[in-house]
PLY file of the C-alpha trace (Angstrom):
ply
format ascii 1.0
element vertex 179
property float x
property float y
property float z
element edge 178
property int vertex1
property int vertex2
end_header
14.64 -13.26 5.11
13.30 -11.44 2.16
14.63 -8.14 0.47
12.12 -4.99 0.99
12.30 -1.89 -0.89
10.62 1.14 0.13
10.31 3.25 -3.28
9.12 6.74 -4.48
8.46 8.59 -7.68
6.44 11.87 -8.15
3.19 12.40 -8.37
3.05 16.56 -8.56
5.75 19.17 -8.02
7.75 18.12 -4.98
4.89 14.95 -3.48
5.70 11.57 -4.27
4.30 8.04 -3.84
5.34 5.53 -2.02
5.93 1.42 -2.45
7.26 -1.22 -1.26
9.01 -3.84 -3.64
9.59 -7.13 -2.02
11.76 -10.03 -3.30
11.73 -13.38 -0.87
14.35 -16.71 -1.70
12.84 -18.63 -4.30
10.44 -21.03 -2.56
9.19 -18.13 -0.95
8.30 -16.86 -4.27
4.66 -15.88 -3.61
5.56 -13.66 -0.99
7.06 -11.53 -3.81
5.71 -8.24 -5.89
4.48 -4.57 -5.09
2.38 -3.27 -1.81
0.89 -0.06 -2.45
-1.40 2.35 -1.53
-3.85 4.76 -2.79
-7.95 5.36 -3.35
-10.05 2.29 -3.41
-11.06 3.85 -6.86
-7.64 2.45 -7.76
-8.13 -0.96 -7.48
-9.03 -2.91 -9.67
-12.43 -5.02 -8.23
-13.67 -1.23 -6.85
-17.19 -1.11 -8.12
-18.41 1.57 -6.13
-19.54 4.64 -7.63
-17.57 8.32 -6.82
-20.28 10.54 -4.75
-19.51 13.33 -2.48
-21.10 11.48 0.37
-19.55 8.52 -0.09
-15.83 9.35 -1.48
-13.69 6.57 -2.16
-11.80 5.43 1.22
-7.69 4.91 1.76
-6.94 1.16 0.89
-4.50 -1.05 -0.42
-3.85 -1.75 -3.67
-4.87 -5.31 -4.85
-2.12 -7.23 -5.92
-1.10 -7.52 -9.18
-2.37 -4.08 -9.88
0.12 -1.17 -10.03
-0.89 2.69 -9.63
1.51 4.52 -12.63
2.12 8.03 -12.74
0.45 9.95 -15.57
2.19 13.30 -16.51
5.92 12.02 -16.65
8.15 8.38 -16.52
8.76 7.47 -12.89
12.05 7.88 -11.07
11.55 5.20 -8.56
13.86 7.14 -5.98
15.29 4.34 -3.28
14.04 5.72 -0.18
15.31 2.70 2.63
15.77 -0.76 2.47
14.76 -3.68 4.79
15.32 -6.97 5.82
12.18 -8.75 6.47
10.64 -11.92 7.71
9.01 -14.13 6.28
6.23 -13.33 8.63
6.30 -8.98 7.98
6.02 -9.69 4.13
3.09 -11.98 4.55
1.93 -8.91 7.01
2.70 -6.13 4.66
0.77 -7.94 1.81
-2.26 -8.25 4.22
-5.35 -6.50 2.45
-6.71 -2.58 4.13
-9.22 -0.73 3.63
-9.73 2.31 5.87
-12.62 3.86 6.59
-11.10 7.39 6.02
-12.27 8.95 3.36
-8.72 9.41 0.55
-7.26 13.26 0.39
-4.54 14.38 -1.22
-3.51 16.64 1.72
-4.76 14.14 4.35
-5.16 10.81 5.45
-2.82 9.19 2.39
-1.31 6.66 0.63
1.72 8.11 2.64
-0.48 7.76 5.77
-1.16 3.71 5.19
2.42 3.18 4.05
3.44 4.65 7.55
0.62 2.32 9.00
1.04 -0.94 7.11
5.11 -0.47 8.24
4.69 0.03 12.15
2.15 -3.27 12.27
4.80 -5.28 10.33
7.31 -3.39 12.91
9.37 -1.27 10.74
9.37 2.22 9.62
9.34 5.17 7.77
13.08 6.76 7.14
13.66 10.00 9.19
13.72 11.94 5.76
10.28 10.84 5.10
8.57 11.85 7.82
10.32 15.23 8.24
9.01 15.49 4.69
5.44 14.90 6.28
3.02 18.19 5.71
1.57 20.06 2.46
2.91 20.42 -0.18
6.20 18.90 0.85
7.76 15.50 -0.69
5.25 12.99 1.80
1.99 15.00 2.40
0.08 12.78 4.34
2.80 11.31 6.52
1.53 13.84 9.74
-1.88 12.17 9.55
-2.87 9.04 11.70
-5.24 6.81 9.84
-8.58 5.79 11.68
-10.21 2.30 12.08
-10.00 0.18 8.97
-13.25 -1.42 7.87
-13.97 -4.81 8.84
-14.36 -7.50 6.03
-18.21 -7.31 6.07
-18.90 -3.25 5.48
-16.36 -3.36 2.56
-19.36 -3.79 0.01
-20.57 -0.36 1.49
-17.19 1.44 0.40
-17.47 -0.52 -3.39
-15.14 -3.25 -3.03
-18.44 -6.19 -2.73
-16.14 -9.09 -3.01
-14.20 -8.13 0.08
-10.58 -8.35 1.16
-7.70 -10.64 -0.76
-6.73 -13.63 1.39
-2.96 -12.04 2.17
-0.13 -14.78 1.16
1.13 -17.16 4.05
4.77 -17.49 5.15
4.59 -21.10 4.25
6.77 -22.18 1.50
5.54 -22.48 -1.90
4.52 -26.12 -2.75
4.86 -27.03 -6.51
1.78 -26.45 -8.08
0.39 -23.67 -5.81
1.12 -21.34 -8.32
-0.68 -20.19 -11.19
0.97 -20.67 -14.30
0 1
1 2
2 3
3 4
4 5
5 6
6 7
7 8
8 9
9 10
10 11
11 12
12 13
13 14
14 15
15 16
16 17
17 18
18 19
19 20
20 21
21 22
22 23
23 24
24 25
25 26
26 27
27 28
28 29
29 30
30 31
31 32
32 33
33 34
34 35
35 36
36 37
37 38
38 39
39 40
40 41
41 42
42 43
43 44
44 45
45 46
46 47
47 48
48 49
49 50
50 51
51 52
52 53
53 54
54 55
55 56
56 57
57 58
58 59
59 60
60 61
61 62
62 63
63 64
64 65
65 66
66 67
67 68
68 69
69 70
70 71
71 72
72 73
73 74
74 75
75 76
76 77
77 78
78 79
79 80
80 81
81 82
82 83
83 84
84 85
85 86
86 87
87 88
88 89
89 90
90 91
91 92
92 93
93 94
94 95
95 96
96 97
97 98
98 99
99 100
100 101
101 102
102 103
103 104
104 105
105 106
106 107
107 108
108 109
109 110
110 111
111 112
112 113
113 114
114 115
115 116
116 117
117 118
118 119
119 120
120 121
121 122
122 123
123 124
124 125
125 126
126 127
127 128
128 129
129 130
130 131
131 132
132 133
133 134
134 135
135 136
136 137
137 138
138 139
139 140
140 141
141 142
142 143
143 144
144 145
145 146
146 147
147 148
148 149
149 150
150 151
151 152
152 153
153 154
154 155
155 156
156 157
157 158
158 159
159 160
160 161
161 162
162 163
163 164
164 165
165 166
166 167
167 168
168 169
169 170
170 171
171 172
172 173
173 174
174 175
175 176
176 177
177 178
């Protein structure tokens, strides 16, 4: 079993953004680190250019990469805690991209936390979702995300080199790891 965090800090007056910290036993080790979500503008192989017609979609943030707030030092509020599987963290790190366009006060972050949680079979705290709407703490949470975007039309929505291969739930072999 592995240690999940689900994590917030504020973005803008009462909304916040949400993560996931996850901490597996040691030979689990690369099932470890941050899921996030946010703009594929965010990431950090997006090569795709910001157009009105073709606005940056809802995806996840590659790994390694961390979205920071700007304005103010983050609180990194504990908002629930999991147990997980071996088999939900290699889930959870699995790479999205939706093909809903990202809005502040719409389809989310907050919306592909919610997502990303029910597929691995867990989810949101109570508090969180009854903080779901505008301009409350989890705008975003009310909104159901569409299809994502099959490996192949990822190019189209700037992110050419496609999804990350998501970590296994097979231990870490000496070696596998990149020093």
């Amino acid at each position: 079993m592995c240690a999940c965090e689900l994590r917030s800090w504020v973005v803008a007056g009462r909304g916040r953004h949400m993560y996931l910290e996850i901490d597996c036993p040691d030979e689990f080790d690369h099932l470890d680190g941050v899921v996030e979500f946010g703009s594929a503008m965010q990431r950090s192989d997006w090569r795709g250019r910001w157009e009105r017609e073709n606005m940056p979609r809802v995806a996840k943030i590659n790994r390694g990469v961390r979205i920071e707030p700007v304005l103010v030092e983050a609180d990194n509020r504990l908002e629930a805690e999991y147990a997980v599987t071996l088999e939900q963290a290699s889930e959870l790190h699995r790479d999205r991209l939706w093909e809903d366009v990202y809005r502040l006060l719409g389809p989310n972050s907050t919306s592909a936390m919610l997502r990303a949680l029910s597929e691995a079979k867990l989810a949101l705290p109570e508090h969180v979702l009854a903080e779901g709407r505008p301009f409350a703490s989890f705008p975003g949470a009310e909104f159901e995300l569409g299809e994502e975007a099959v490996a192949e039309r990822w190019g189209e929505f700037g992110l050419p080199d496609g999804p990350e291969e998501a970590p296994t739930p097979a231990p870490e072999r000496v070696g596998d790891h990149e020093e």
